[in-house]
OpenMM code with the backbone's topology and positions (N, CA, C; nanometers):
from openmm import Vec3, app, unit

residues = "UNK UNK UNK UNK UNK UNK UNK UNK UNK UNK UNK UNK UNK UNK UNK UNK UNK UNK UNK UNK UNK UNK UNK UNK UNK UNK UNK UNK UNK UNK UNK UNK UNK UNK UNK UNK UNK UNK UNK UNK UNK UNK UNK UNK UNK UNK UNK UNK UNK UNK UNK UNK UNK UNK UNK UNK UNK UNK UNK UNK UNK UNK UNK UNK UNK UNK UNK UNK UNK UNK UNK UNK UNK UNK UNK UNK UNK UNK UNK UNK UNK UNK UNK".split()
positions = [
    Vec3(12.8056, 11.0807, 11.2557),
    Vec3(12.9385, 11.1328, 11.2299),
    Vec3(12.9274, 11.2424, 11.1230),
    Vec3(12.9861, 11.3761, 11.1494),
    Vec3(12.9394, 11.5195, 11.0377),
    Vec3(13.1045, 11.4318, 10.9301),
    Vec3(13.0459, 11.4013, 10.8046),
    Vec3(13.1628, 11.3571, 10.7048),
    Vec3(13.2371, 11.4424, 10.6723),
    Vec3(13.1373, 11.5686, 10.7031),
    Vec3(13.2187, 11.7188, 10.5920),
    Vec3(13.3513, 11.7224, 10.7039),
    Vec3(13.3684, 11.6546, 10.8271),
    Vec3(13.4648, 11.6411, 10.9243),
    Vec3(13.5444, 11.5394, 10.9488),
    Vec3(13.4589, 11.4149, 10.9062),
    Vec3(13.5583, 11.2895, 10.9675),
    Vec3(13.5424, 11.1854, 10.8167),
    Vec3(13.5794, 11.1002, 10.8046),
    Vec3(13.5733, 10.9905, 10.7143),
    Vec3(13.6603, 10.8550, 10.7764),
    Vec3(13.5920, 10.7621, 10.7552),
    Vec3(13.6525, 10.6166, 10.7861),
    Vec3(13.7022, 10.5304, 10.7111),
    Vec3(13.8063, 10.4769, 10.7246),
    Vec3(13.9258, 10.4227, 10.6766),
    Vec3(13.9094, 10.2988, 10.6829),
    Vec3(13.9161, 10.1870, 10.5168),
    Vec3(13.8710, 10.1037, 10.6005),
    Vec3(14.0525, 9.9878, 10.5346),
    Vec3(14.0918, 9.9522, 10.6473),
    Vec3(14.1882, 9.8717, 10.6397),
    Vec3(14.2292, 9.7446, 10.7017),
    Vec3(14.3208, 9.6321, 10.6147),
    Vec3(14.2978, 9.5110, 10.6930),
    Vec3(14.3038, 9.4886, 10.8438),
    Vec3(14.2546, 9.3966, 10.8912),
    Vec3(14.2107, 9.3993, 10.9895),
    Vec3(14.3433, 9.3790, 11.1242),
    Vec3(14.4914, 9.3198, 11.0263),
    Vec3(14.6593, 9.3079, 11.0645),
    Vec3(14.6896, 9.4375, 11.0856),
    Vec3(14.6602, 9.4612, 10.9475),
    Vec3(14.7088, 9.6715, 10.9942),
    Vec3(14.6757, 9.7225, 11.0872),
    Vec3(14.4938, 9.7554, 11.0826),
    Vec3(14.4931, 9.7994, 11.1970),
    Vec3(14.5286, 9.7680, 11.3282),
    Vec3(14.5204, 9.6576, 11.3388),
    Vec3(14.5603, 9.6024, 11.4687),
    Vec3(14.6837, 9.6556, 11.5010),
    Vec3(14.8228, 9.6750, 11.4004),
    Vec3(14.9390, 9.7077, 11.4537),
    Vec3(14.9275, 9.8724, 11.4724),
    Vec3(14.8017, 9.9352, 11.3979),
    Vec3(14.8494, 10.0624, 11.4462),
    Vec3(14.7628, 10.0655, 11.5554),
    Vec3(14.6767, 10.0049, 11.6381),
    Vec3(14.6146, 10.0583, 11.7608),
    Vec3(14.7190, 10.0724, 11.8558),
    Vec3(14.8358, 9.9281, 11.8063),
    Vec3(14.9151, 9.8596, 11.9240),
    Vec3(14.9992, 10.0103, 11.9293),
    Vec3(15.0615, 10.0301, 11.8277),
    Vec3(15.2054, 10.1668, 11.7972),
    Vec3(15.1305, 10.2821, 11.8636),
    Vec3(14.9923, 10.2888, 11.7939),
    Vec3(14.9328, 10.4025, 11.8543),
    Vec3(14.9537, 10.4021, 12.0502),
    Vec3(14.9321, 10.3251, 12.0775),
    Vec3(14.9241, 10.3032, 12.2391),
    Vec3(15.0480, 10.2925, 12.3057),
    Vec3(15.1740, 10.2701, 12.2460),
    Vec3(15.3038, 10.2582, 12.2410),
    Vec3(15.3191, 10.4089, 12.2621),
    Vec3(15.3072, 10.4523, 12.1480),
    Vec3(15.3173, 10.6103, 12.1629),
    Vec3(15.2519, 10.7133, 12.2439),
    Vec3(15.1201, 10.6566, 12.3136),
    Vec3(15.0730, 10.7329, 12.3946),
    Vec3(14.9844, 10.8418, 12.3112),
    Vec3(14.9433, 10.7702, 12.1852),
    Vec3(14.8149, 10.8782, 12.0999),
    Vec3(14.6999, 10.8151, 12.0639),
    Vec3(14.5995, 10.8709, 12.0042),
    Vec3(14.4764, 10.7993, 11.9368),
    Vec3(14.5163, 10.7130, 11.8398),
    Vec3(14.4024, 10.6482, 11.7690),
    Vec3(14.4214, 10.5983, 11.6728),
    Vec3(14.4069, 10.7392, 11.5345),
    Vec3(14.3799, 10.8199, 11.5770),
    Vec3(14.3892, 10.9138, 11.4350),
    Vec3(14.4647, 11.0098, 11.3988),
    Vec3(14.5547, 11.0251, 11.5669),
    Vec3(14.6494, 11.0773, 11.5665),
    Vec3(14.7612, 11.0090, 11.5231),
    Vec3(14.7755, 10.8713, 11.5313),
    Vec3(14.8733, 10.7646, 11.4789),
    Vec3(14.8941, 10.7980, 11.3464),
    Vec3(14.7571, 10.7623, 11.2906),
    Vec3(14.7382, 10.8016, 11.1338),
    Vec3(14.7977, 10.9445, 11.0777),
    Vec3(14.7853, 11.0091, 11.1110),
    Vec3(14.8500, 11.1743, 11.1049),
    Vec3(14.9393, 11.2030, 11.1325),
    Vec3(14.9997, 11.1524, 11.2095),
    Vec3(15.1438, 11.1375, 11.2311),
    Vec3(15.2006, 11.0324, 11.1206),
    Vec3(15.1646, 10.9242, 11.0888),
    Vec3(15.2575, 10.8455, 10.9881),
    Vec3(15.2023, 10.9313, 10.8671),
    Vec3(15.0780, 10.9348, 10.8107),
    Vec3(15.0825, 11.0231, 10.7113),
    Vec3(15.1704, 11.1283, 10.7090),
    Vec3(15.1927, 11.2181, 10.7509),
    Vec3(15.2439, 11.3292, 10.7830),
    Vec3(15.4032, 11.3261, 10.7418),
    Vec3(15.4673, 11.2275, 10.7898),
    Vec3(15.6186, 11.1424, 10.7936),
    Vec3(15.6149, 11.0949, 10.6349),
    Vec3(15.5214, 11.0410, 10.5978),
    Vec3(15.4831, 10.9787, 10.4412),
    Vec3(15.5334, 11.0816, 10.3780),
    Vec3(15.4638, 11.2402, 10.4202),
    Vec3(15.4542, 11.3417, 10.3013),
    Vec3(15.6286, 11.4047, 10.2817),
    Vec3(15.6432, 11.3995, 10.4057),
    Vec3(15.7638, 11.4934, 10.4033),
    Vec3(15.8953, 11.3915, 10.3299),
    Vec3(15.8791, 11.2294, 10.3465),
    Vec3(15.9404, 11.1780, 10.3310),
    Vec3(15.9844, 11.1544, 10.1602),
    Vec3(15.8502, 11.1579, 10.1332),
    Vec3(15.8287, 11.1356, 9.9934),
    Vec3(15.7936, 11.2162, 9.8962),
    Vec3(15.7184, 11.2688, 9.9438),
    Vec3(15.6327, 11.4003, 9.8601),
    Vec3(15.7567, 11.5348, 9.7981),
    Vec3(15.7932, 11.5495, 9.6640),
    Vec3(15.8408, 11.6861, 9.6658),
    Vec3(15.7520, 11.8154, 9.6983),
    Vec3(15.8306, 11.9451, 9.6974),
    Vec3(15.7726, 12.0667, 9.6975),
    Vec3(15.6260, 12.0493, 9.6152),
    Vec3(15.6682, 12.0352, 9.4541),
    Vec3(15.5641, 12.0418, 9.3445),
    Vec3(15.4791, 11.9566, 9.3493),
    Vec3(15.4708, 11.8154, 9.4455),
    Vec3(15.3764, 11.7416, 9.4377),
    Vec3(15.2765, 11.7706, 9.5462),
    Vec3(15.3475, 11.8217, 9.6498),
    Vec3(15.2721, 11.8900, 9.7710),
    Vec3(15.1704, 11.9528, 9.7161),
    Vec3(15.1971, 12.1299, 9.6321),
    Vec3(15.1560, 12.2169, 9.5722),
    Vec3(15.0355, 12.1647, 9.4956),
    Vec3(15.0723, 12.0467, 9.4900),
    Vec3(14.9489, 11.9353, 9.3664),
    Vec3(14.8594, 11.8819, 9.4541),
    Vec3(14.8990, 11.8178, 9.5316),
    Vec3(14.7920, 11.7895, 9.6818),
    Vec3(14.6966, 11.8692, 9.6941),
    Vec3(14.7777, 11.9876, 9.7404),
    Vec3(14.6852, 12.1180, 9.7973),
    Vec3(14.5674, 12.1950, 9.6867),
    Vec3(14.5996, 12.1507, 9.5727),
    Vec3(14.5414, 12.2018, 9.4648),
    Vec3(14.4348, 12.1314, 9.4127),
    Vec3(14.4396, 12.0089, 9.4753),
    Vec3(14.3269, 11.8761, 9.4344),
    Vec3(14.2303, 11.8898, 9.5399),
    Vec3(14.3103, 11.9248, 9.6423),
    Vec3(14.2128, 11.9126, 9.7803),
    Vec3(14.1115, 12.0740, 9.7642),
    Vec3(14.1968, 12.1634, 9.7537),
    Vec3(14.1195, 12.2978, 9.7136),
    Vec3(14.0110, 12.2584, 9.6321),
    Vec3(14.0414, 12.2011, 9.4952),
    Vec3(13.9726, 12.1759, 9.3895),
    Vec3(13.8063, 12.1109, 9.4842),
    Vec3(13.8931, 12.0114, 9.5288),
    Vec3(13.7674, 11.8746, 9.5549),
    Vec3(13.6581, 11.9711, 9.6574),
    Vec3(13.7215, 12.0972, 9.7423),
    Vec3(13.6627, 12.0960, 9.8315),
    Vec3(13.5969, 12.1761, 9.8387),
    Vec3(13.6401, 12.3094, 9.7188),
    Vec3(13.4910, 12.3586, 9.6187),
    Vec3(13.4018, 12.3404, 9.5503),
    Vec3(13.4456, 12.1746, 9.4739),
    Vec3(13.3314, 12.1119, 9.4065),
    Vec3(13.2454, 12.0789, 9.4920),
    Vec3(13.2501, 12.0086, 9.6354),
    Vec3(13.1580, 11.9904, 9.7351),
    Vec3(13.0521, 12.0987, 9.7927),
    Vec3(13.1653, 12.2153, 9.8399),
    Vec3(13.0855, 12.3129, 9.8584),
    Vec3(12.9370, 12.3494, 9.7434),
    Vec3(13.0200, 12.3353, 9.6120),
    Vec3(12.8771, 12.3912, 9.5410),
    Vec3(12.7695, 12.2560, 9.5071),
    Vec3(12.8668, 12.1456, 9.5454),
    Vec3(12.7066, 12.0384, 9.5137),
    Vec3(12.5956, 12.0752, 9.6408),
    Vec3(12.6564, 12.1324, 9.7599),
    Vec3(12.6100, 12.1369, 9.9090),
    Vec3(12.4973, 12.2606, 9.8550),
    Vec3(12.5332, 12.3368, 9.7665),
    Vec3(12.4515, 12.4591, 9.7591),
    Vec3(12.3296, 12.4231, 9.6400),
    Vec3(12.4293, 12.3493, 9.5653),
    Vec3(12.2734, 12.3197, 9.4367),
    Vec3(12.1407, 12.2473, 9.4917),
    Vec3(12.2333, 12.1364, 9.6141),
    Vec3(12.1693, 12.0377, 9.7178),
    Vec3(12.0287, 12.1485, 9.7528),
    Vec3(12.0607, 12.2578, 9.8306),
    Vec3(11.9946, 12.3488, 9.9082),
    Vec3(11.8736, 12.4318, 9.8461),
    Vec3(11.9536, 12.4315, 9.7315),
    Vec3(11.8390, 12.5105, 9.5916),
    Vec3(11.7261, 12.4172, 9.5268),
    Vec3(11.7845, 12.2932, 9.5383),
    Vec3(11.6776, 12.2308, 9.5161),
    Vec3(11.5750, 12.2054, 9.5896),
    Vec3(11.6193, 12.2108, 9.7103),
    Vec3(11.5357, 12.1791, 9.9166),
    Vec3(11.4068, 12.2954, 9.8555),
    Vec3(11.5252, 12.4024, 9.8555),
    Vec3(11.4175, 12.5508, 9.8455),
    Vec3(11.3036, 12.5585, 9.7716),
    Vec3(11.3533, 12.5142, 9.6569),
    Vec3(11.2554, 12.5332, 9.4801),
    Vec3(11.1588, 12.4104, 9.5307),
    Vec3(11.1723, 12.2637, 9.5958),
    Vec3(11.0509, 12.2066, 9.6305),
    Vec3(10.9855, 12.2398, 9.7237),
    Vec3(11.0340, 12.3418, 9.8258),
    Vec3(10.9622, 12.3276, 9.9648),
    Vec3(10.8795, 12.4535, 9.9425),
    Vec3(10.8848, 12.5686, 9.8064),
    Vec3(10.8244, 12.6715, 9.7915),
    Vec3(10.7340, 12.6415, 9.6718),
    Vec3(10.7374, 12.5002, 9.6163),
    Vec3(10.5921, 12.4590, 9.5268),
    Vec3(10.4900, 12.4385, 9.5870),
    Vec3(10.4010, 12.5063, 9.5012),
    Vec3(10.2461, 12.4676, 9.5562),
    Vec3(10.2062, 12.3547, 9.5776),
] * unit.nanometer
topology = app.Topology()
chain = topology.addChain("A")
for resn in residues:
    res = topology.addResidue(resn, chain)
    for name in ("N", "CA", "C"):
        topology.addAtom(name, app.Element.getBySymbol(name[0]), res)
């Protein structure tokens, strides 16, 4: 599974069960279920400014990754070019 794409959720085993069932009710995946109630969560709850805060954590988080991915690479390099 590429993580930099997917991640797994891990929840009781009641929950999930009711969202496979809703999910199939509705005629979607199980991750589309999830994205859809998330989604309903945000708008429901979330103000403007907390959104803006979301997006700013996720930006944040998802440049810090990028550069661990690159220090990751520099290090590959600097051992694979020692004598």
């Amino acid at each position: 599974m590429d993580t930099s794409k997917w991640k797994s959720v891990l929840v009781p085993r009641d929950t999930y069960d009711e969202i496979v069932a809703v999910a199939f009710i509705e005629g979607r995946t199980i991750s589309g279920q999830l994205r859809m109630m998330f989604d309903f969560w945000k708008r429901q709850n979330l103000t403007k400014n907390d959104i803006k805060v979301l997006s700013d954590v996720i930006e944040k988080n998802k440049l810090e990754q990028e550069k661990a991915l690159l220090q990751e690479k520099k290090v590959e390099v600097e051992e694979a070019l020692k004598p």
